[in-house]
C-alpha positions in Angstrom: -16.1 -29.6 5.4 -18.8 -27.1 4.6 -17.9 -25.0 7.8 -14.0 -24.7 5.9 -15.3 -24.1 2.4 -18.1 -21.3 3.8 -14.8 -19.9 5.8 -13.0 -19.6 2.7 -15.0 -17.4 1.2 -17.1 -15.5 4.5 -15.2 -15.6 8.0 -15.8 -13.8 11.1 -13.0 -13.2 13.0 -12.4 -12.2 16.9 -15.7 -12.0 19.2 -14.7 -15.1 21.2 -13.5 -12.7 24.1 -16.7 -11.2 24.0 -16.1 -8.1 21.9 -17.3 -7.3 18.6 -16.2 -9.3 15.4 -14.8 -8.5 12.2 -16.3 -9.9 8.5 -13.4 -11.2 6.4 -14.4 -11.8 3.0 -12.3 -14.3 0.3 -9.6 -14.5 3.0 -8.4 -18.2 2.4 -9.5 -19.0 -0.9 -6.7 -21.7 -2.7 -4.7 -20.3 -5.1 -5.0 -23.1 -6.8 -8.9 -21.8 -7.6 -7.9 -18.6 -9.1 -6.3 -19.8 -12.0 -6.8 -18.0 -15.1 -10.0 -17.4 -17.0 -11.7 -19.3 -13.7 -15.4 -17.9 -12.1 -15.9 -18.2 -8.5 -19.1 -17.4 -6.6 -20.7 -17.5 -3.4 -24.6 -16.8 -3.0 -26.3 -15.8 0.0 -24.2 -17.1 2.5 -25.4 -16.4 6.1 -23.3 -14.2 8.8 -23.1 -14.0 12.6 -24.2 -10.9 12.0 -27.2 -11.4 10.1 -28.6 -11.0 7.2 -26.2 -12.6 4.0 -23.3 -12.0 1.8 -23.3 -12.7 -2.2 -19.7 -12.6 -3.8 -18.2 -13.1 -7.3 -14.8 -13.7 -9.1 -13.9 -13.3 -12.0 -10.2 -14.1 -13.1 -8.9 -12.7 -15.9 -7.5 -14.4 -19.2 -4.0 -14.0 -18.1 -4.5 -14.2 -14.5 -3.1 -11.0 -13.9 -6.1 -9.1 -12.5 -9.4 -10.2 -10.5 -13.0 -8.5 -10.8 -14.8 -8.7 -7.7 -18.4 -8.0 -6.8 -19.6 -8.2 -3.1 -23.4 -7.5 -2.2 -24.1 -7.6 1.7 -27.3 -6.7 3.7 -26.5 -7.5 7.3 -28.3 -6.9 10.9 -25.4 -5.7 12.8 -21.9 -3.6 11.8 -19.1 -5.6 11.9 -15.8 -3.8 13.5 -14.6 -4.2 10.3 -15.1 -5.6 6.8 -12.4 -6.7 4.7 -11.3 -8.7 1.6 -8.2 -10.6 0.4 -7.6 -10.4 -2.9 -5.1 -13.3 -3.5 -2.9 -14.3 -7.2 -3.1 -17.4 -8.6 0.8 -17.7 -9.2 1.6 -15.6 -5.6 1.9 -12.3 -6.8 1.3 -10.0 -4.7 -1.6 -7.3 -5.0 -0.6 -4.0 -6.7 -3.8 -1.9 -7.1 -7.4 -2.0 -6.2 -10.2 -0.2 -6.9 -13.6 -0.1 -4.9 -16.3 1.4 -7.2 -13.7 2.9 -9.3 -11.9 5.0 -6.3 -8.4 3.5 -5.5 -8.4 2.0 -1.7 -5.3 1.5 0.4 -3.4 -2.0 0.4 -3.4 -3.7 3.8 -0.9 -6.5 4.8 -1.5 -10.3 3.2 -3.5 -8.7 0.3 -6.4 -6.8 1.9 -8.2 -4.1 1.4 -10.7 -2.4 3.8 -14.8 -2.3 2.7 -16.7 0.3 4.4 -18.0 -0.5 7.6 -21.6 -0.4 6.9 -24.8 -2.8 7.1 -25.2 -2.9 3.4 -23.5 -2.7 0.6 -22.8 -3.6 -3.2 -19.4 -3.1 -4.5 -16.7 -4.0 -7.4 -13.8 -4.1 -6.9 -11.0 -4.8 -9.5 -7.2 -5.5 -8.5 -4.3 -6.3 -10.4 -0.7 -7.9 -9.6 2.8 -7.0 -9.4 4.7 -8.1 -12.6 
């Protein structure tokens, strides 16, 4: 159960072929957990690639936006590093901002973190009406 709950919140994807993996951040978190007003967070959780990953929600009042910060320091670069950034009612994601510059939306909800060993980031989204 703690493997699926870590997963939820830091998962890294591909490698089993023996090429490099991705980092996949908030990618299967319940919607049922972002419901409005709610506080999420995840504190120095462990990678494959080393080193650790802090993250925090924050939903806001109405549920229509999400405030994100992600801190990681890790030993190797992933392929790539991205986040979903999942409604609590299934809208889907409209905007989002990384350290106030607007990043590109990616299919299911995601947006693309740069590739780099460290970081610390906000990120705010918001939802289609």
């Amino acid at each position: 159960r703690w493997r699926m709950i870590r997963n939820m919140f830091v998962n890294e994807r591909g490698g089993h072929d023996g090429s490099q993996q991705s980092l996949w951040l908030l990618q299967a978190i319940p919607r049922s957990w972002l419901f409005p007003g709610s506080h999420l967070c995840a504190k120095d959780m462990g990678t494959h690639f080393g080193g650790a990953v802090n993250l925090e929600v924050q939903v806001s009042e109405d549920g229509e936006s999400l405030d994100v910060k992600a801190e990681y320091e890790l030993g190797v670069r992933p392929t790539e590093i991205r986040m979903r950034l999942r409604s609590g009612n299934g809208k889907p994601l409209a905007s989002a901002t990384v350290n106030g510059a607007e990043t590109p939306i990616l299919e299911a909800d995601t947006i693309r973190l740069p590739q780099e060993t460290a970081g610390n980031y906000r990120i705010v989204c918001s939802f289609r009406q």
